[in-house]
FIKOLZA-1660 file (N, C-alpha, C; in steps of 0.1 Angstrom, whole numbers, plus 5000, padded with zeros to 4 digits):
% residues 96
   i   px   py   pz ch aa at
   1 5945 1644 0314  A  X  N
   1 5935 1655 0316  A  X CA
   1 5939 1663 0328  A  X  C
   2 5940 1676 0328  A  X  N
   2 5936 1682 0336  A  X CA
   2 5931 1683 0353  A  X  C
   3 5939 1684 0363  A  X  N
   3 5925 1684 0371  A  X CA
   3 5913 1688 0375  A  X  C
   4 5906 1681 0379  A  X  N
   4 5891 1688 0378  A  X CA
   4 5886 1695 0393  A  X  C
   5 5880 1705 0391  A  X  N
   5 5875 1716 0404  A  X CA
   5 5863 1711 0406  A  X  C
   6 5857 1707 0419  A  X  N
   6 5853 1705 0424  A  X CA
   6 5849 1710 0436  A  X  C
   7 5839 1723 0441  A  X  N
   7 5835 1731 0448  A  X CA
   7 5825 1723 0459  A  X  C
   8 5830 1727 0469  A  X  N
   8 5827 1724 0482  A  X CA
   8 5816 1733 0489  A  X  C
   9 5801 1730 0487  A  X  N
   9 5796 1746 0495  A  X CA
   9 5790 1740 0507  A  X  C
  10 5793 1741 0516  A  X  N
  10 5785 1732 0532  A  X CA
  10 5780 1746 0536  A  X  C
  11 5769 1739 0541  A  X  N
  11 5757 1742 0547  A  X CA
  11 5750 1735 0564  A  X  C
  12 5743 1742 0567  A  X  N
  12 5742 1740 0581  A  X CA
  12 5736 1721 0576  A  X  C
  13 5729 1722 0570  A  X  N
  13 5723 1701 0570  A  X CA
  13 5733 1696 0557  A  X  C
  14 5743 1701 0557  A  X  N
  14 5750 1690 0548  A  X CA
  14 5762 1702 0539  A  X  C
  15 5762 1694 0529  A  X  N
  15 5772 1700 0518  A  X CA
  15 5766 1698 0502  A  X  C
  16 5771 1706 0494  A  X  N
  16 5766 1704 0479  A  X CA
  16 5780 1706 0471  A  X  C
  17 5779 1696 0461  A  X  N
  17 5796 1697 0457  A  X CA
  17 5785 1700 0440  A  X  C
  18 5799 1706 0434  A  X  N
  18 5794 1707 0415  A  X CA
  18 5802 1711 0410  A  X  C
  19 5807 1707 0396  A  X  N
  19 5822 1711 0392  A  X CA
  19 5821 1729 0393  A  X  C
  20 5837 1729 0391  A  X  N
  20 5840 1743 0385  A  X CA
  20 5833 1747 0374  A  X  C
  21 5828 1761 0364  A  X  N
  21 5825 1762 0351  A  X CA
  21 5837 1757 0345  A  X  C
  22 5851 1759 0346  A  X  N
  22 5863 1753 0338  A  X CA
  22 5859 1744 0334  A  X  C
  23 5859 1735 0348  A  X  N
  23 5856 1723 0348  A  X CA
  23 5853 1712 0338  A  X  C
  24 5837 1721 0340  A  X  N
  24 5822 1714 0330  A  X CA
  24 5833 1716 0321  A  X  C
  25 5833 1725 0314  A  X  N
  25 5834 1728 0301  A  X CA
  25 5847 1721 0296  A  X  C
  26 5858 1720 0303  A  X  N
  26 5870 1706 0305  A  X CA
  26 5864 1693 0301  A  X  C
  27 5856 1693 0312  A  X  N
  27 5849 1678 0314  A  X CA
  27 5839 1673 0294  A  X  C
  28 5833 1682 0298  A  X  N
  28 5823 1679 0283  A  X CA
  28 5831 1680 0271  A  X  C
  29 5844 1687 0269  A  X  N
  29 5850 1681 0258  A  X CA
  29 5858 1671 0261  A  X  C
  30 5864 1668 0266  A  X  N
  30 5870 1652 0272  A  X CA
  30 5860 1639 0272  A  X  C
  31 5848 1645 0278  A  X  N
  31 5835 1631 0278  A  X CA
  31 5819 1635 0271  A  X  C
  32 5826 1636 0259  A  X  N
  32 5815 1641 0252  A  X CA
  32 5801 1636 0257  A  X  C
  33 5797 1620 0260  A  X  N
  33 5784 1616 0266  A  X CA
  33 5782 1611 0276  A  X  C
  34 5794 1619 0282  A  X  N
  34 5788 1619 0296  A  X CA
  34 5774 1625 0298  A  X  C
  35 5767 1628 0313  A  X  N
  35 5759 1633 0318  A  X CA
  35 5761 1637 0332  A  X  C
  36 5770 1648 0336  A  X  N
  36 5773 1651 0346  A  X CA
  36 5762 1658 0354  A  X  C
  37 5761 1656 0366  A  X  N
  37 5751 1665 0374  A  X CA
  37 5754 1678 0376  A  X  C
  38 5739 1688 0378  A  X  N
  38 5746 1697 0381  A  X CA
  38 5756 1700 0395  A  X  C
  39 5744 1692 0403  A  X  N
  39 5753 1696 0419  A  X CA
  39 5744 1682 0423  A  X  C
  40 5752 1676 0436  A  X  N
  40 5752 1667 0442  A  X CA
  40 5750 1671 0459  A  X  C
  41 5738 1668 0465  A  X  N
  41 5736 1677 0480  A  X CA
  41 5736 1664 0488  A  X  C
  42 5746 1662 0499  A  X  N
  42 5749 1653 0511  A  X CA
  42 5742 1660 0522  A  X  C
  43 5732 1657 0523  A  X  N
  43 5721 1660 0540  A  X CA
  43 5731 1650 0552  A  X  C
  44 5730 1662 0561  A  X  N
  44 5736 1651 0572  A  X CA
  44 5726 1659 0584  A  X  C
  45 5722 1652 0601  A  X  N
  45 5714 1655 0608  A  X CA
  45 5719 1663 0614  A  X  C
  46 5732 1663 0620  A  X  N
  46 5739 1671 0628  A  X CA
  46 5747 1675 0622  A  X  C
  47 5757 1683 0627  A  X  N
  47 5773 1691 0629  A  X CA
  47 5788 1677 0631  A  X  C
  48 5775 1675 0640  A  X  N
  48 5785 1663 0643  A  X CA
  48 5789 1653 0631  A  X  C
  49 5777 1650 0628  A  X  N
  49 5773 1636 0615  A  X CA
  49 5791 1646 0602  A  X  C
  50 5783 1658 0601  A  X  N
  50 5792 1662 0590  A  X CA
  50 5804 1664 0591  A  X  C
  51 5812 1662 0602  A  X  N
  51 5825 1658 0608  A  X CA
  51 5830 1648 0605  A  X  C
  52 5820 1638 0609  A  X  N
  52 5820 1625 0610  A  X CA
  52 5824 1615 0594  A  X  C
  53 5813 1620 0585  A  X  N
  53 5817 1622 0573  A  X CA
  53 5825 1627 0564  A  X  C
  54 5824 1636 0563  A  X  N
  54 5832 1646 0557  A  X CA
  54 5844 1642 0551  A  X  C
  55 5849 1641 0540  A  X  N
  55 5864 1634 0532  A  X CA
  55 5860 1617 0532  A  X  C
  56 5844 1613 0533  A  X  N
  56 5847 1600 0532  A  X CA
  56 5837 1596 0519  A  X  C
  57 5827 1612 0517  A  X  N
  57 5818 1605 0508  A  X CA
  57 5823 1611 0496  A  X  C
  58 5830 1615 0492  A  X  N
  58 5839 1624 0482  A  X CA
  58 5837 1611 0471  A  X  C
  59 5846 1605 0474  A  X  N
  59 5847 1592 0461  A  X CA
  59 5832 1582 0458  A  X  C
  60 5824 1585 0465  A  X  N
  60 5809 1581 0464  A  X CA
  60 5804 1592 0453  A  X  C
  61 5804 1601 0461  A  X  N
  61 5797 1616 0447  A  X CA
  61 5804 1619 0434  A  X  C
  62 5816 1613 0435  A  X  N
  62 5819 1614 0418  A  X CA
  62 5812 1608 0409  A  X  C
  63 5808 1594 0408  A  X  N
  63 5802 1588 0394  A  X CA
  63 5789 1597 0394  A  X  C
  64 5783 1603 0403  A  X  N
  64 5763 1608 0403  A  X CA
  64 5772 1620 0394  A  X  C
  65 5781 1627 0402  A  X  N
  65 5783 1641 0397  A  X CA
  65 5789 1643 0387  A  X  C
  66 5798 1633 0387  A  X  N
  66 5805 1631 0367  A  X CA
  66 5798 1623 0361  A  X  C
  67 5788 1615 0361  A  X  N
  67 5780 1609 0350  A  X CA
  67 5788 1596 0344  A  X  C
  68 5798 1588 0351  A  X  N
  68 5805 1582 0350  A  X CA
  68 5810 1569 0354  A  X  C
  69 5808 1557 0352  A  X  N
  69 5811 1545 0358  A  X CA
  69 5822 1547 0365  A  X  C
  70 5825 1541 0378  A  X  N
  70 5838 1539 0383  A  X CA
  70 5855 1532 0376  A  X  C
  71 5854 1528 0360  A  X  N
  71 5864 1524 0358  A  X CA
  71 5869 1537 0348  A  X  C
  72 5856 1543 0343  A  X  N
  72 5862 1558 0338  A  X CA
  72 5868 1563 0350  A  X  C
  73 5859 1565 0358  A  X  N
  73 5866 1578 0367  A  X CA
  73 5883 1573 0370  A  X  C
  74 5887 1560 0373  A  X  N
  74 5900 1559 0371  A  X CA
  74 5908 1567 0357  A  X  C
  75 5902 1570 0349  A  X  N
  75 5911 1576 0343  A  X CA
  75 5912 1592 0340  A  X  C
  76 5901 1599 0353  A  X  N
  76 5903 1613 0352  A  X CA
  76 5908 1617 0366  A  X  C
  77 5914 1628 0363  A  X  N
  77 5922 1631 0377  A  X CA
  77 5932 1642 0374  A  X  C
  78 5938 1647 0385  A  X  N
  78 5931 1642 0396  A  X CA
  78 5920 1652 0401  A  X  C
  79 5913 1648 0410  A  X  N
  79 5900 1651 0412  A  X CA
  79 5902 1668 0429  A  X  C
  80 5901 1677 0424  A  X  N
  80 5905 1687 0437  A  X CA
  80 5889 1689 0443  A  X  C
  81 5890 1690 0453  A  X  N
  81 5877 1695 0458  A  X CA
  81 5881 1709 0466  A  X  C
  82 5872 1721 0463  A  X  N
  82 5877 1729 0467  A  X CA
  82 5864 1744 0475  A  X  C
  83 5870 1746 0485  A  X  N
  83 5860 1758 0486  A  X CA
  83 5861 1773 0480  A  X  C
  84 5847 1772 0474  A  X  N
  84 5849 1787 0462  A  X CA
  84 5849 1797 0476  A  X  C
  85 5845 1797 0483  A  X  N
  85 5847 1808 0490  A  X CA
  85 5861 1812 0494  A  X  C
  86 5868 1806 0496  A  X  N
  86 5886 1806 0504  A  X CA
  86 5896 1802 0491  A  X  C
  87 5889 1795 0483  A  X  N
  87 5895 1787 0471  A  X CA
  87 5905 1779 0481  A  X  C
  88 5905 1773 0492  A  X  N
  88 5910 1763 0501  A  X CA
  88 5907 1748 0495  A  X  C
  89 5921 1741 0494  A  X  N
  89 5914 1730 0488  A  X CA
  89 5910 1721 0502  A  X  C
  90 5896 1714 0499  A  X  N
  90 5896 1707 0513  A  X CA
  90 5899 1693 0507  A  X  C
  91 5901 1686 0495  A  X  N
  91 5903 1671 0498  A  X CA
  91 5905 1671 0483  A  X  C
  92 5916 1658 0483  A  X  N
  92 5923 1656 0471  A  X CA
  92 5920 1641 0468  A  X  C
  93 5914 1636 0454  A  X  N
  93 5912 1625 0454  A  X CA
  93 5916 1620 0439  A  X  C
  94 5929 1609 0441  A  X  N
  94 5936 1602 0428  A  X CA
  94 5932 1589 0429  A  X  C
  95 5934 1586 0415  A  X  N
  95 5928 1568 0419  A  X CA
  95 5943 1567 0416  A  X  C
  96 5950 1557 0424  A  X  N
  96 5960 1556 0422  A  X CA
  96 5963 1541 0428  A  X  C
% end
């Protein structure tokens, strides 16, 4: 498969991740029943907290946001997370 896009939008209380349209539409013919979310929102208290965080909850928000047990997600990949604003990738995640 393909890798999959994964958009980064952070916000002053957190971040909201949701595939690329590619993506979805990648994704839903590859996992027909799946139920992917649309977007997934990480609240964090401070600036600091989302520092602190930040590249660690990535592999947590895939099964909510792909609709997918953890022994599928081993077999999609690899997984880019990216910001649509810069199209910067901020974090790369392979099960490897």
């Amino acid at each position: 498969m393909s890798p999959i896009s994964v958009y980064v939008n952070r916000q002053l209380d957190g971040v909201t991740y949701s595939l690329s349209p590619l993506s979805r539409k990648n994704f839903y013919e590859q996992f027909p029943n799946a139920h992917p979310s649309g977007s997934v929102f990480v609240n964090y208290d401070t600036k600091s907290d989302f520092e602190t965080y930040h590249n660690r909850v990535e592999r947590f928000v895939l099964p909510i946001l792909l609709g997918l047990d953890d022994e599928t997600i081993k077999t999609v990949g690899p997984v880019n997370f990216i910001d649509p604003r810069t199209n910067d990738l901020v974090f790369s995640y392979r099960n490897e």
